[in-house]
N, C-alpha and C positions, 0 to 999 in steps of 0.2 A: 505581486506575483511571486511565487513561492517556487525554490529550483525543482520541487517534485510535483509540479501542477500537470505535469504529461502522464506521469506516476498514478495520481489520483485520476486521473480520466478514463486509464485504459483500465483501474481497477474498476470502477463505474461502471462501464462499458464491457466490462465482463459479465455482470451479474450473476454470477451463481451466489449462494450459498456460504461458501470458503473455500478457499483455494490458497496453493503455497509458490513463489514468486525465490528463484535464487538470485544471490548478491548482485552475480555475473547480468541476468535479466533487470534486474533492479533498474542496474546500469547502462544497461542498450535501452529500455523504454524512455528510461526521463533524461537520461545524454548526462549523469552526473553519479561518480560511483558512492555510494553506501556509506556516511560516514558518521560518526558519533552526533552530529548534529539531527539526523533521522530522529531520535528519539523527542527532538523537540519540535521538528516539522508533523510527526505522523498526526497530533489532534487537528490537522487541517483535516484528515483526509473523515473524520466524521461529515462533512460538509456533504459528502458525497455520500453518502449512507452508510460507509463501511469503517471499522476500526481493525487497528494492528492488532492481533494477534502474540503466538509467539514468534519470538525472533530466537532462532539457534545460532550463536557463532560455529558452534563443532560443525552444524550440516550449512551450516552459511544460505540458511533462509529468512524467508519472514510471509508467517500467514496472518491472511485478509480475509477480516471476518463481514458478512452482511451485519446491519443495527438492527435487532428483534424491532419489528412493531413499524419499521418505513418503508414505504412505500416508494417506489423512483418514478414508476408508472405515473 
């Protein structure tokens, strides 16, 4: 179990497109704030059909992208 496993659900469970997600909400979704180790949890979140995008420190986001070509349906 993965501490962003709440993170990839609600990303899931959004299904649009792409969407952009700040630090601060990162935070309240998966109950663990944002920290340099995200960049080695985010390849879980293909699992779920979506990949990280960019990540901005200056605007202190991070966009989620759908995976071309899957299906969730």
């Amino acid at each position: 179990m993965s501490k962003y496993d709440a993170l990839w659900e609600y990303v899931q469970t959004n299904g649009t497109q792409s969407f952009k997600l700040t630090f601060e909400e990162i935070a309240e979704i998966s109950g663990t704030a944002i920290d340099h180790s995200f960049l080695k949890y985010k390849r879980e979140l293909e699992e779920y059909g979506y990949q990280v995008g960019k990540i901005s420190m200056k605007e202190q986001t991070v966009v989620f992208n759908k995976i071309k070509g899957l299906e969730s349906d």
